[in-house]
C-alpha positions as CSV (number, residue, x, y, z in Angstrom):
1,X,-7.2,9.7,-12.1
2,X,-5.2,6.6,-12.7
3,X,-2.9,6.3,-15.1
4,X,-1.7,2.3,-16.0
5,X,1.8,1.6,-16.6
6,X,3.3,-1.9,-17.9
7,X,4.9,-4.0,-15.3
8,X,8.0,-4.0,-16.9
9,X,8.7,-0.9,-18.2
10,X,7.7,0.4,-14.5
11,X,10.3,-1.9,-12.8
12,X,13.0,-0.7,-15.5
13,X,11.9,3.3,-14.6
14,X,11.7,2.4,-10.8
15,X,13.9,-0.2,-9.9
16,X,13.6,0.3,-6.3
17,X,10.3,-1.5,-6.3
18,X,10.1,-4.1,-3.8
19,X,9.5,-7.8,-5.7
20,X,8.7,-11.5,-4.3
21,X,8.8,-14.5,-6.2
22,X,8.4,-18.2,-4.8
23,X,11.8,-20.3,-5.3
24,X,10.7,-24.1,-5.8
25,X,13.8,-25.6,-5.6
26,X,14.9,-23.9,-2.5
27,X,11.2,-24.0,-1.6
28,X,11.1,-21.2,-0.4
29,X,10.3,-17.2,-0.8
30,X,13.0,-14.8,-2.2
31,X,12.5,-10.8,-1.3
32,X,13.9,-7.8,-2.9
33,X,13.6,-5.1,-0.6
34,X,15.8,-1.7,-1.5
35,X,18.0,-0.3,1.3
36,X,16.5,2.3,3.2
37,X,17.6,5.4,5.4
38,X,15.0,4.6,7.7
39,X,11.7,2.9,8.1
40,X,8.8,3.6,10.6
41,X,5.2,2.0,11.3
42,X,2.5,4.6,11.1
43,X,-1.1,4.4,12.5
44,X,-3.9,6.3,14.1
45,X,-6.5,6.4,16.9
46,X,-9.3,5.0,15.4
47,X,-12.8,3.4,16.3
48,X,-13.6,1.6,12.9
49,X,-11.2,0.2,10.9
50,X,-13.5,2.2,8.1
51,X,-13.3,5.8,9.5
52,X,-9.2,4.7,10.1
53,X,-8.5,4.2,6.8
54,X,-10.7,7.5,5.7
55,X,-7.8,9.2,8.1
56,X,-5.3,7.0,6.8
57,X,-5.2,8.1,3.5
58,X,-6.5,11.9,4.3
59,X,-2.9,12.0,6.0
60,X,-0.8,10.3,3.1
61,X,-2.5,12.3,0.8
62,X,-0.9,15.4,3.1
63,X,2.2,14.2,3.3
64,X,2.4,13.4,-0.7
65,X,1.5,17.2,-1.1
66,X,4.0,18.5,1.5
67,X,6.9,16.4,-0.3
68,X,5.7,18.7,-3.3
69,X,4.6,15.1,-5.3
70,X,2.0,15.3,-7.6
71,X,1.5,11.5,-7.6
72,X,2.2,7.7,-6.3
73,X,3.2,5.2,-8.0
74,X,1.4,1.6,-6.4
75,X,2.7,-1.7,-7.6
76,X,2.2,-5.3,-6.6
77,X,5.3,-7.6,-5.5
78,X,4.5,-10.5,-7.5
79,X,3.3,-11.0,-10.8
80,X,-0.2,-11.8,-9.7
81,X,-3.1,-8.9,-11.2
82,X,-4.6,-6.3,-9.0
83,X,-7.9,-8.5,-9.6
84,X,-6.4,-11.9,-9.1
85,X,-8.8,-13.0,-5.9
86,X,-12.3,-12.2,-5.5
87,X,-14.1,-11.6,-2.2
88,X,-17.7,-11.6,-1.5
89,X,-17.1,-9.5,1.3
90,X,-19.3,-5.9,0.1
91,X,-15.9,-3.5,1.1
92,X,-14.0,-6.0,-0.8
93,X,-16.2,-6.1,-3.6
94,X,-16.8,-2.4,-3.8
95,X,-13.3,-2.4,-3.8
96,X,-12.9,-4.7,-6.6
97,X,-15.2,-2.4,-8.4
98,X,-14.1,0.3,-8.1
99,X,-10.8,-0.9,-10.2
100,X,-13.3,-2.4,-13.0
101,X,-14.8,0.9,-13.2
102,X,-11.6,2.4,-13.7
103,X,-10.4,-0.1,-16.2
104,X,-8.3,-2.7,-14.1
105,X,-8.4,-5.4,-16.3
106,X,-8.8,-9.2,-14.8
107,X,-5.2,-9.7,-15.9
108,X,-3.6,-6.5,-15.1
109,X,-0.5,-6.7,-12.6
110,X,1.2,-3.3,-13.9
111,X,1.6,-0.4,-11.7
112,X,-1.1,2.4,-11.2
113,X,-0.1,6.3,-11.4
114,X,-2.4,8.0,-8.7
115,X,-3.0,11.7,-8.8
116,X,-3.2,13.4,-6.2
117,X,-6.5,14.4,-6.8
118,X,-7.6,10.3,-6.2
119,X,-5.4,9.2,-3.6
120,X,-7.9,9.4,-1.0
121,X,-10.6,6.9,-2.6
122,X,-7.7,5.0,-4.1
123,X,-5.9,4.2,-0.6
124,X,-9.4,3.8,1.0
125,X,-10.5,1.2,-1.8
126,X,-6.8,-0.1,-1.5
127,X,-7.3,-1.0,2.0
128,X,-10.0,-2.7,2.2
129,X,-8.2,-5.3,-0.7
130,X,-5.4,-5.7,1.4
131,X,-7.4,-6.6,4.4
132,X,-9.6,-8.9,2.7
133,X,-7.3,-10.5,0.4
134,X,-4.6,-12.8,1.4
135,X,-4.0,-14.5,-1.7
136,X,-3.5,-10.6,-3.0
137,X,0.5,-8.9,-3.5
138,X,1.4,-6.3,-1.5
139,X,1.3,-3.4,-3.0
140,X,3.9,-1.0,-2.5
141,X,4.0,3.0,-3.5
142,X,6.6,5.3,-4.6
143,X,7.1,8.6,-5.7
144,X,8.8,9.2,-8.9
145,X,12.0,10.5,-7.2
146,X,12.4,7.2,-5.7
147,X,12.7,9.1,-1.9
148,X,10.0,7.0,-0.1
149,X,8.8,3.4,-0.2
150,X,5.9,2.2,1.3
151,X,2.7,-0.1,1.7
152,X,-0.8,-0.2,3.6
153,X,-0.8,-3.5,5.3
154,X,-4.0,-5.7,6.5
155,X,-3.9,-4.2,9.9
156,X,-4.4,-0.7,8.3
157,X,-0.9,0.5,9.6
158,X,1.2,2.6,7.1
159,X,4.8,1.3,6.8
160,X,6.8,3.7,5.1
161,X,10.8,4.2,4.7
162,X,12.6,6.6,3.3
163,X,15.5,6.3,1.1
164,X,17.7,9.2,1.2
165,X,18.1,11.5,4.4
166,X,16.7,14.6,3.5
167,X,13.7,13.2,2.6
168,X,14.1,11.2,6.2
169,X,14.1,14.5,7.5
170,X,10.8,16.4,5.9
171,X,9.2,12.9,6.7
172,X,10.1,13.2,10.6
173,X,8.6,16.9,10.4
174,X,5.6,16.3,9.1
175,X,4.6,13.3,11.2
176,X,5.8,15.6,14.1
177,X,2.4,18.1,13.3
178,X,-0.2,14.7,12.2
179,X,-2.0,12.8,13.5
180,X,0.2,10.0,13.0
181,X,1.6,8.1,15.4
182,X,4.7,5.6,15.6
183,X,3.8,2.2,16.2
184,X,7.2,-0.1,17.6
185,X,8.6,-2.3,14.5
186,X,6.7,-5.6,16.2
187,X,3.7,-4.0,17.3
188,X,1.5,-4.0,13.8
189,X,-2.3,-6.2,15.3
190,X,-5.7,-5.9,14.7
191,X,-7.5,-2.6,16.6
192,X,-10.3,-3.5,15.5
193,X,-11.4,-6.5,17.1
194,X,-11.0,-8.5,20.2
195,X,-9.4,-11.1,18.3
196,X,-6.5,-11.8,15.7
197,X,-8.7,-13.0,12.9
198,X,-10.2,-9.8,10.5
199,X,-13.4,-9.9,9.5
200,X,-13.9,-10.4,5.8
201,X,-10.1,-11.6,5.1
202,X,-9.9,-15.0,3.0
203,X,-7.0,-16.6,1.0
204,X,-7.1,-19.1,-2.1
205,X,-5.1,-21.4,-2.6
């Protein structure tokens, strides 16, 4: 199930959101990032980038239940909607679907409550937008708590940091016994494919 929530009342409920916003007379990005105990890059040994992300969010979806979370909260960086760039790619536009049949409106860009029970299609659908869609936000999750921070980029590599210690500590444990492995902070590239580009990805401008 997912649950919409207005942009701003999410950012005022969970200020630790990371944000973005374009600067014109510096010319220039500005970034809000919180501060964090410690961050990692997280990935798996996968063929297809399709069965990866299936593992992908298999594992998140263990990890959410092993921090005893019955939800994550997913919200872009900028203001942009969920729906802002359209891709004729089919995993893109299943993906874009999949939202519409939910009802993501064209000109929502609030944050979106997953339960537990969805976090699996969600993150898969989730992926295949970020991959394909430049012109997209990242989207960042969160747990209620505020203990964890973290996003799905293009490459299909799960950046996560943790915000408090003891949280730092269950997260360590439980990548311990995964599948999951630790990728070096500059190593995030395509797998899946002998060159840079990906397959699918656009940007408007």
């Amino acid at each position: 199930m997912l649950i919409k929530i207005n942009r701003q009342d999410c950012l005022k409920k969970y200020p630790s959101f990371p944000l973005r916003k374009y600067d014109y007379n510096k010319d220039e990005e500005i970034f809000f990032y919180p501060k964090v105990f410690k961050s990692y890059i997280l990935t798996l040994t996968s063929k297809t980038f399709k069965g990866h992300i299936r593992q992908l969010a298999t594992e998140l979806l263990k990890l959410t239940k092993q921090l005893g979370y019955d939800n994550l909260i997913f919200l872009g960086d900028t203001e942009l909607a969920w729906l802002h760039q359209d891709n004729e790619y089919k995993p893109a536009q299943e993906a874009q679907q999949y939202l519409v049949d939910n009802k993501i409106g064209k000109r929502f860009n609030g944050a979106l409550q997953v339960e537990n029970s969805e976090l699996v299609s969600f993150v898969k659908h989730l992926s295949w937008l970020t991959r394909c869609n430049a012109s997209l936000p990242y989207f960042h999750f969160m747990d209620k708590g505020q203990n964890i921070i973290g996003n799905i980029c293009q490459y299909g590599n799960l950046h996560l940091g943790t915000l408090n210690e003891g949280t730092d500590q269950l997260i360590r444990a439980f990548v311990d016994e995964s599948k999951l492995i630790h990728l070096d902070s500059n190593s995030c590239f395509n797998q899946f494919g002998k060159a840079s580009a990906i397959g699918g990805r656009s940007i408007h401008v």
